[in-house]
C-alpha positions as CSV (number, residue, x, y, z in Angstrom):
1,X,9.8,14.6,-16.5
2,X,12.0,12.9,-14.0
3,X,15.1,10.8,-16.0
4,X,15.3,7.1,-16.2
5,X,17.0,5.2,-13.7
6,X,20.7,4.8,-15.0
7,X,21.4,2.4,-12.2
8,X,18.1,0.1,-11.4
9,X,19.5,-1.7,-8.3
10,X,23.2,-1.3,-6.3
11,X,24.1,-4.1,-4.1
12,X,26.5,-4.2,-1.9
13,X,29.3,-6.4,-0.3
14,X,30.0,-5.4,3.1
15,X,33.6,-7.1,4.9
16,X,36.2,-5.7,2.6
17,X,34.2,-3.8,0.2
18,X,32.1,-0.9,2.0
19,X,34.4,-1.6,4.9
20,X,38.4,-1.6,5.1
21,X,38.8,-5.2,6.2
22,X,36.6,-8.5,7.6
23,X,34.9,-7.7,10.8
24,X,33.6,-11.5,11.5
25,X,35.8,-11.7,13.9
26,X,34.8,-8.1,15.6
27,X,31.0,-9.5,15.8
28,X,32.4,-13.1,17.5
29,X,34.3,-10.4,20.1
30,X,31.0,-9.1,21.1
31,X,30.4,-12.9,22.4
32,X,33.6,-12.9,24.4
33,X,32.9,-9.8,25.8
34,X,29.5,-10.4,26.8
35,X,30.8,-13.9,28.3
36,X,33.8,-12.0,30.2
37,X,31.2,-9.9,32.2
38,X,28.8,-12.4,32.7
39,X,31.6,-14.5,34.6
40,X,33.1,-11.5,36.1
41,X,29.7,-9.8,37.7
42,X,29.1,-13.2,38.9
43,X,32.8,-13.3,40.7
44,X,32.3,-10.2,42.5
45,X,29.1,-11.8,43.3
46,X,30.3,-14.7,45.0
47,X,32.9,-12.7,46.4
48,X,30.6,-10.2,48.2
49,X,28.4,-13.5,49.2
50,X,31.8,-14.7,51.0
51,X,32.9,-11.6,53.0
52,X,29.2,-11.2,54.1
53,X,29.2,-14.8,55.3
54,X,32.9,-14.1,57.0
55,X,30.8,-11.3,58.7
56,X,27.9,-13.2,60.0
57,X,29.9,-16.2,61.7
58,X,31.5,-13.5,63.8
59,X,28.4,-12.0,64.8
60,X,26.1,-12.5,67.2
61,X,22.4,-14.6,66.3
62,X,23.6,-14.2,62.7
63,X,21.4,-16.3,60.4
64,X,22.8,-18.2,57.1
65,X,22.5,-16.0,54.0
66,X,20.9,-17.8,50.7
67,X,24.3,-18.6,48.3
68,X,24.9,-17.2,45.1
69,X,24.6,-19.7,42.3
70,X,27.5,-21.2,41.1
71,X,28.2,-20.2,37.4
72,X,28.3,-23.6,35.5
73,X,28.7,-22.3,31.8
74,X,31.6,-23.8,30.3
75,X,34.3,-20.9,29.4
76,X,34.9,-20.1,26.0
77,X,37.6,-21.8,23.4
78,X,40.1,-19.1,21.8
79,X,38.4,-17.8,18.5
80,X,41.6,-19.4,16.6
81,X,39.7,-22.6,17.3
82,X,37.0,-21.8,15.5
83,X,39.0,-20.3,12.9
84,X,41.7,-23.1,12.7
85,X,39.0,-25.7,12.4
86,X,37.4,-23.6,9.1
87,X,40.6,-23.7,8.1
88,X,40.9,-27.3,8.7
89,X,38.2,-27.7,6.6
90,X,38.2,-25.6,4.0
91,X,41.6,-27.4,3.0
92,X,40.0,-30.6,2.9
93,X,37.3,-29.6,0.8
94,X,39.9,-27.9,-1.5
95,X,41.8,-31.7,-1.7
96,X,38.5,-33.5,-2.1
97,X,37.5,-31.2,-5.2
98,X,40.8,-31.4,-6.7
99,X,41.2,-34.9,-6.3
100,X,38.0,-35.4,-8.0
101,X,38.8,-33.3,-11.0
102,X,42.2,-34.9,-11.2
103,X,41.0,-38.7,-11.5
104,X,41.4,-39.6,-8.1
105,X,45.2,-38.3,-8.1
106,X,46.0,-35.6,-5.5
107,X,48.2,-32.6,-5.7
108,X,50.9,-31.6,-3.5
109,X,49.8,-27.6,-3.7
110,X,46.4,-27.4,-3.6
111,X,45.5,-24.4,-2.3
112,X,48.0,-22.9,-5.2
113,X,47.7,-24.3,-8.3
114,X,49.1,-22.2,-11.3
115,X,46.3,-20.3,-13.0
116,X,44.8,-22.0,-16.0
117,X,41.6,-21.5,-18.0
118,X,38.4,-23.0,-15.7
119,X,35.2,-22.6,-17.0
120,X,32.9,-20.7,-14.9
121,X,30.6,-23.5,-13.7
122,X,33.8,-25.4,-12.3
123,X,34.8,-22.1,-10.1
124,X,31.3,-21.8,-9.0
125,X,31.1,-25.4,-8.1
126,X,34.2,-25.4,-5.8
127,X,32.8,-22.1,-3.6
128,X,29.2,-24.0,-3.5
129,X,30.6,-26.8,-2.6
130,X,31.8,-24.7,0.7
131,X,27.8,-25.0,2.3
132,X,29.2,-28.3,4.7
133,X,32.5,-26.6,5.8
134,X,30.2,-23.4,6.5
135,X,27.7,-25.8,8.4
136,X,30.2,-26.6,10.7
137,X,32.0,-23.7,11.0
138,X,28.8,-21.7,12.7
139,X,26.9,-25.2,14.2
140,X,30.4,-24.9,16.1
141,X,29.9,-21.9,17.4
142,X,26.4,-22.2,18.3
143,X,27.1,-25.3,20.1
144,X,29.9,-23.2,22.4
145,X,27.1,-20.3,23.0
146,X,29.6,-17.7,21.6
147,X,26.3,-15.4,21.2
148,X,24.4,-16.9,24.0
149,X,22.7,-14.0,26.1
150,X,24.2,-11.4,23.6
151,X,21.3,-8.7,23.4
152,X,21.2,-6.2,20.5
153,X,22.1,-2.8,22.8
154,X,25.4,-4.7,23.6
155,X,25.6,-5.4,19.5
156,X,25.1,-1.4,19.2
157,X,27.0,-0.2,21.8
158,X,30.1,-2.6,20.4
159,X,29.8,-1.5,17.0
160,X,29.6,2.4,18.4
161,X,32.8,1.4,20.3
162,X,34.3,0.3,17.2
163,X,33.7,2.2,15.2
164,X,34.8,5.3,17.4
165,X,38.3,3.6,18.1
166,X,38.9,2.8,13.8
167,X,38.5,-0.8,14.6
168,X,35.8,-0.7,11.9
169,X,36.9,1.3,8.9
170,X,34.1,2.2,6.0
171,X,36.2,2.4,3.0
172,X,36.4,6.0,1.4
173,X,33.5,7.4,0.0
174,X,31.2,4.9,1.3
175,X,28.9,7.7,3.4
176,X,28.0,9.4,-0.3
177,X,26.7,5.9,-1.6
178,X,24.6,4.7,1.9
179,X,23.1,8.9,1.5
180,X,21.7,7.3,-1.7
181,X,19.6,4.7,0.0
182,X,18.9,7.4,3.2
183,X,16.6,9.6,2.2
184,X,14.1,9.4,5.4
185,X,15.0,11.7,8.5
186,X,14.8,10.9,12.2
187,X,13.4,12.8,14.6
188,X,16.5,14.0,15.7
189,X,17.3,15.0,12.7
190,X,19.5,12.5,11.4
191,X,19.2,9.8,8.8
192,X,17.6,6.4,9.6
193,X,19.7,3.9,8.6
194,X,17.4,0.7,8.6
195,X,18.0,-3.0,7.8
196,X,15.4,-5.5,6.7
197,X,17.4,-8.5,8.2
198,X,17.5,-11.9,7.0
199,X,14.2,-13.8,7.5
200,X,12.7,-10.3,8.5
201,X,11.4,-9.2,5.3
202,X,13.7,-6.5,3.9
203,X,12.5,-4.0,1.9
204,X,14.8,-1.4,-0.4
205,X,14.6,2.5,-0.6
206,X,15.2,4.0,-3.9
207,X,17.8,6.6,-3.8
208,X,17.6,9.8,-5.9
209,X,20.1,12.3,-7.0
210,X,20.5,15.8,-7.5
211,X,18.6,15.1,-11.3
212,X,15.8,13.0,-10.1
213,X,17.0,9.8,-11.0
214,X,16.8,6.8,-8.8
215,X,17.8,3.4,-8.2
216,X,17.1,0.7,-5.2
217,X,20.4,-0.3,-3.3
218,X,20.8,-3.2,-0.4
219,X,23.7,-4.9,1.2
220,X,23.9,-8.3,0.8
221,X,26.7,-10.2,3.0
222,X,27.8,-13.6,4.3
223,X,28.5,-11.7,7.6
224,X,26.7,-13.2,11.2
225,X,25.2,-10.1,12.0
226,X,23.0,-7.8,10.3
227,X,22.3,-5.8,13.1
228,X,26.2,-4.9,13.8
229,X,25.9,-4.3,10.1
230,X,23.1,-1.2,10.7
231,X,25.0,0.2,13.9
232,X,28.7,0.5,11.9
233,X,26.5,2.3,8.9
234,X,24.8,4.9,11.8
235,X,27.9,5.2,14.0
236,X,30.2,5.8,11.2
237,X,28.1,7.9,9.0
238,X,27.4,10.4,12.3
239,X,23.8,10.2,11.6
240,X,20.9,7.9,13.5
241,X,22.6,8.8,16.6
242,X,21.3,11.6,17.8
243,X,18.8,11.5,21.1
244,X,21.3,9.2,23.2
245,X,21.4,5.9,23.5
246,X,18.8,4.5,25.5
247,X,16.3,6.2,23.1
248,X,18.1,5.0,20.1
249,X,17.5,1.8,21.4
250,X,13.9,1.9,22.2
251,X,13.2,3.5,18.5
252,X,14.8,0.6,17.2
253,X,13.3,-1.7,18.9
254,X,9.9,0.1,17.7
255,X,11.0,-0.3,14.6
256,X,12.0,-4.2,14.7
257,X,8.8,-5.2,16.0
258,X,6.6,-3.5,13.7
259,X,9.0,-4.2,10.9
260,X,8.4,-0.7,9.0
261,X,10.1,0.2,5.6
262,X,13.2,1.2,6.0
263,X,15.9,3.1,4.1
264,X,18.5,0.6,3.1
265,X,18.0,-2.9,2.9
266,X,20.6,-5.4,4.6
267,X,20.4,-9.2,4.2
268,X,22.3,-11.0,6.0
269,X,22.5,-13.6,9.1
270,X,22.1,-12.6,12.7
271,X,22.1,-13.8,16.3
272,X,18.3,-14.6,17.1
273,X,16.0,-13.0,19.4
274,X,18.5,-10.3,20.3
275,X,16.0,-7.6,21.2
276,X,14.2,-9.9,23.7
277,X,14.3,-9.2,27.4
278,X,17.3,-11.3,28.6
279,X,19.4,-11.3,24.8
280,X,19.6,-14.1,23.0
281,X,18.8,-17.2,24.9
282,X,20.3,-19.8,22.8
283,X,22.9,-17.7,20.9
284,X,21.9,-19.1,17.1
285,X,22.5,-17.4,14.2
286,X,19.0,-17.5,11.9
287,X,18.6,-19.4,8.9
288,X,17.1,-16.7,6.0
289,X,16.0,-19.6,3.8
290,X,14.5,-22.0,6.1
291,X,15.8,-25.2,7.8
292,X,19.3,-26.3,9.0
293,X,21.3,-25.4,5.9
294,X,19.4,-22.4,5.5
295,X,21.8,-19.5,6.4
296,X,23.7,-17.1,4.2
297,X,26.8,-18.7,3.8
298,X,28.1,-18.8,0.3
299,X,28.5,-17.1,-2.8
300,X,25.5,-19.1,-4.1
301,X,23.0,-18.0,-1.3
302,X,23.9,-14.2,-2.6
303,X,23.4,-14.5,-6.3
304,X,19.9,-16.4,-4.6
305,X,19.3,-13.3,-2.8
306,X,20.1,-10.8,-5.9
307,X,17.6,-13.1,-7.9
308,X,15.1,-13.0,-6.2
309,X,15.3,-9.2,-5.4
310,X,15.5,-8.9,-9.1
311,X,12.7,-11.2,-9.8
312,X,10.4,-9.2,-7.1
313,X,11.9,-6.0,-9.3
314,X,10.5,-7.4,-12.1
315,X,13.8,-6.7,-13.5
316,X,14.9,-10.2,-14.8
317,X,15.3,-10.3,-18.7
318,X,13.0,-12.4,-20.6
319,X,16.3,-15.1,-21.8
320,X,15.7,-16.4,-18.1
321,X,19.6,-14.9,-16.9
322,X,19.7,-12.4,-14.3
323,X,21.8,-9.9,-16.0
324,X,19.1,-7.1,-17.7
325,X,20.7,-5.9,-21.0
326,X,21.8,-2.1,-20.6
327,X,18.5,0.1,-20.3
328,X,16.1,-2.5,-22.0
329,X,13.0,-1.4,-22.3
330,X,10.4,-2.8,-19.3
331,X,7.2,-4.4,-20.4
332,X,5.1,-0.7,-19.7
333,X,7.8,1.0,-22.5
334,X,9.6,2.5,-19.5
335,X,13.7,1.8,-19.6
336,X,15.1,0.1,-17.4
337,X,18.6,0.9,-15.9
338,X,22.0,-0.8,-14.8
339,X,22.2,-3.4,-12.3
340,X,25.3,-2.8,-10.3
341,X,26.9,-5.0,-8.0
342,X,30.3,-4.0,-5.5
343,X,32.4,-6.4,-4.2
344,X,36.1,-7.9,-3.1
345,X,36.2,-11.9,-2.6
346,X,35.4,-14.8,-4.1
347,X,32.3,-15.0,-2.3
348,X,31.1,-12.3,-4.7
349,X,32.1,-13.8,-7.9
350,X,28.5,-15.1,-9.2
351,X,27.2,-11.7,-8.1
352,X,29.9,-10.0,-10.2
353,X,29.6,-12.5,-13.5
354,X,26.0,-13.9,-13.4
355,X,23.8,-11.5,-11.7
356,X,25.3,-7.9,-13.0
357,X,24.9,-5.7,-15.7
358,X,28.0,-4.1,-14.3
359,X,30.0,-5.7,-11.6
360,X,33.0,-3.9,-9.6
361,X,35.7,-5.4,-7.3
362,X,37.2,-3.2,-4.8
363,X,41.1,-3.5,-5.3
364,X,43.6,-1.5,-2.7
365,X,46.8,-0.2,-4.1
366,X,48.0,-3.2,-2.4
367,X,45.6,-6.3,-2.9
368,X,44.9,-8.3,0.6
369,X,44.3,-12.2,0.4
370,X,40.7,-12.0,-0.4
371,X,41.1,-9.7,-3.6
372,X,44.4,-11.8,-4.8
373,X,42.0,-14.4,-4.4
374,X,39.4,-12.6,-6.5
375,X,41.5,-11.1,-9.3
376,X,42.7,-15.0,-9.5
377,X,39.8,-16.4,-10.1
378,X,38.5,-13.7,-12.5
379,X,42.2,-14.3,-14.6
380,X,40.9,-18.0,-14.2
381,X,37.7,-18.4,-15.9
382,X,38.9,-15.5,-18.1
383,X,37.2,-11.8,-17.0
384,X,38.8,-8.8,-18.2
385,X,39.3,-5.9,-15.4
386,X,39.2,-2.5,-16.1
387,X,39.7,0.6,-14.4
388,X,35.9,2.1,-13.5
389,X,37.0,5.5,-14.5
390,X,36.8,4.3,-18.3
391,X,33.6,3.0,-18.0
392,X,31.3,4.1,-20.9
393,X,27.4,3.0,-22.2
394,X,28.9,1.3,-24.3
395,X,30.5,-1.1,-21.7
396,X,27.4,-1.5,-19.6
397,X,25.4,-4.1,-19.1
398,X,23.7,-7.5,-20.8
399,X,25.7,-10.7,-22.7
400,X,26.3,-11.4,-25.9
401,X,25.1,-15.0,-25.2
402,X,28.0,-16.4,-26.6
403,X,28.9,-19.8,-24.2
404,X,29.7,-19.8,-20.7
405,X,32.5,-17.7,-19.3
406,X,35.9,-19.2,-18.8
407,X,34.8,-22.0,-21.9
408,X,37.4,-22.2,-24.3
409,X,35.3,-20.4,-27.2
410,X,35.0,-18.0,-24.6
411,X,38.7,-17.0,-24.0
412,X,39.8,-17.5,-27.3
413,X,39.6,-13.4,-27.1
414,X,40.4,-11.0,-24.8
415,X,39.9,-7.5,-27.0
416,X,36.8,-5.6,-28.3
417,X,34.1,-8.2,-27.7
418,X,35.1,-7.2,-23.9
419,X,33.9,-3.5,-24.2
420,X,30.8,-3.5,-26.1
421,X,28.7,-4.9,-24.0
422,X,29.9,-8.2,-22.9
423,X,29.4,-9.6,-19.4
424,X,33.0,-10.7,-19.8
425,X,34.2,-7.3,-18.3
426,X,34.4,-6.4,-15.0
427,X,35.7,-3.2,-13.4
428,X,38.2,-2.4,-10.3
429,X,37.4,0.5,-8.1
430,X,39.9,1.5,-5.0
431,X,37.1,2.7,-3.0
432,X,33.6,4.5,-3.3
433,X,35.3,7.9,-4.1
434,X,36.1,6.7,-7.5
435,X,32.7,4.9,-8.3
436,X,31.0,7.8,-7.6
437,X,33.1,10.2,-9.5
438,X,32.9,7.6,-12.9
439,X,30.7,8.1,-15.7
440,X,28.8,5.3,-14.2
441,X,27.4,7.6,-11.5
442,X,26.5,10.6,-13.4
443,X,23.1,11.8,-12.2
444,X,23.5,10.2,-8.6
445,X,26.2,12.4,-7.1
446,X,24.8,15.0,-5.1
447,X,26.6,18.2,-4.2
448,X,25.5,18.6,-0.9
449,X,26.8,14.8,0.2
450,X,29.7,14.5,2.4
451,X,31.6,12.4,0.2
């Protein structure tokens, strides 16, 4: 009899948490570069058009030649103008909020207060309140075409490029986790690595390990492009990539259009129409839930996501929260196993609090921006952090239902109540290596993983 499933679902983060570092900005290059050929195929082109028209006026009965058309596409701003007008905005929303909470008085610092005790809901409200700065920060880019034209070999040949050159890093013992949710082989005789994207209807794949136990894993990630997502996981895992490029391509493209199951699920934004004939012709990024405000953008839209993957699970306890108490047994008598969700930013706080039975942030020995910005938050509302490795049953999953996280009943305490059970708990990793080698994992590592 195979075992129950220790961990039920594993999602993942992907900027900063199964990679080394954001790659938003890699993605918006892939816009530049396709812009920066388009303008300079079309300069040799006019400057061919001009020696043969040189020729013909010194020749003989020489005819005129049709012209080439003139490019008229406006060039492209520097990315720091996108990225200084996020900025720009992000700040104001920062003043607005605290402004409001303050009475109408405004602080001189702030994007720095000093920590204090916020309740949970207060935190949340802040990053939601992000969905208008977000707006604007990818209506701008859509109005400038960044991603106009862009088709999806260019996205896969990029990310191959990128990954190839350690511009995209996946953090250390990533490949042994994405083996879990592999388990189907190509062909060519490596591993499919698939994405449901947003709007697109992804599906999970349960992975197994070497005891028989399984568990359903996606990626879920405020990132613009799923598919760059899918061609990092297959260029950096080695696998996927076998049969050369032009057929790697076409299987894809197979696979897009007839939207089979695939291994691991990805939700995320993406450039639209990217696998038509002639790329993307209006350079959008999708909207996953429908309408204008519709796209992936904060940490709100991800706990959304986790929800309803949960929901569809039929995983969500009977009190109505997302978080499944540890192993609770399922409405057929069969147990039920951890949720588990892996993260590094803010974005993924609600993930982390709400919608896990066991949440971990991915912490460097040195903590970049986003996790100082994490580990703040989590000190704010009043989250213990431990170390994975010391992970027990007894620390795993459910709430003790006890008021909101980050109340002041609620961090009256910072001692037992955090390790038997409480949400209030979550654990720091420094990368994949050590998740897979905690207690947490027992059952899933498999021998014969490259890890």
């Amino acid at each position: 009899m195979a075992p129950h499933p220790r961990i039920r679902h594993l999602f993942l983060d992907w900027d900063g948490t199964l990679t080394t570092q954001d790659t938003l900005s890699l993605v918006a290059s892939i816009g530049y570069a396709h812009h920066h050929h388009h303008h300079h195929h079309l300069h040799q082109l006019q400057q061919q058009q001009q020696q043969h028209e040189q020729q013909q006026t010194t020749a003989p009965g020489s005819s005129a030649t049709p012209s080439t058309e003139a490019d008229t596409t406006p060039p492209l701003p520097p990315w720091t103008h996108f990225s200084d007008a996020y900025m720009h905005d992000y700040a104001q929303h920062a003043r607005t909020r605290e402004k409001e909470e303050q009475g109408g008085q405004s602080s001189t610092t702030p994007l720095t207060p000093p920590i204090r005790k916020t309740p949970l809901s207060r935190r949340l409200g802040f990053l939601n309140g992000l969905r208008p700065v977000e707006r604007r920060s990818v209506e701008r880019v859509e109005r400038a075409g960044v991603f106009r034209g862009v088709t999806g070999a260019e996205v896969w040949r990029a990310a191959g490029q990128m990954v190839g050159s350690g511009e995209v890093r996946l953090r250390a013992g990533c490949e042994g986790v994405v083996a879990l949710g592999m388990g189907t082989r190509t062909a060519a005789g490596g591993v499919g690595v698939g994405v449901g994207s947003a709007g697109a209807g992804a599906t999970t794949r349960r992975g197994r390990g070497r005891g028989g136990a399984q568990m359903d894993i996606s990626i879920v990630s405020v990132n613009w492009s799923a598919e760059f997502i899918r061609a990092c996981l297959a260029g950096a895992t080695g696998k996927a990539l076998q049969g050369g490029e032009q057929e790697r391509f076409q299987q894809h493209q197979h696979q897009h259009q007839h939207q089979q199951s695939h291994p691991l699920a990805i939700y995320a934004n993406d450039i639209s129409d990217l696998w038509s004939a002639t790329g993307s012709p209006t350079g959008q990024l999708n909207r996953y839930f429908g309408g204008p405000d519709g796209g992936i953008w904060t940490g709100e839209d991800k706990a959304r996501i986790v929800r309803q993957i949960l929901k569809d699970d039929e995983c969500a306890p009977k009190s109505g929260m997302i978080a499944t108490p540890a192993c609770e047994k399922g409405s057929g008598g069969e147990e039920r196993g951890y949720v588990v969700y892996v993260g590094d930013s803010i974005t993924d706080l609600e993930c982390l609090v709400e919608c896990a039975d066991v949440g971990i942030c991915v912490r460097d020995e040195r903590m970049g921006s986003t996790q100082r910005g994490l580990a703040r938050a989590l000190e704010e509302v009043g989250v213990r952090v431990d170390w994975i490795g010391e992970w027990t049953d007894n620390d795993g999953g459910g709430g003790d239902g006890g008021g909101e996280v980050g109340s002041e009943s609620d961090s009256q305490s910072k001692g037992d109540t955090n390790r038997t059970g409480s949400r209030k708990t979550v654990w720091w990793a420094r990368d994949f290596r050590e998740i897979l080698d905690s207690p947490l994992m027992r059952g899933y590592r498999n021998e014969e993983q490259v890890i």
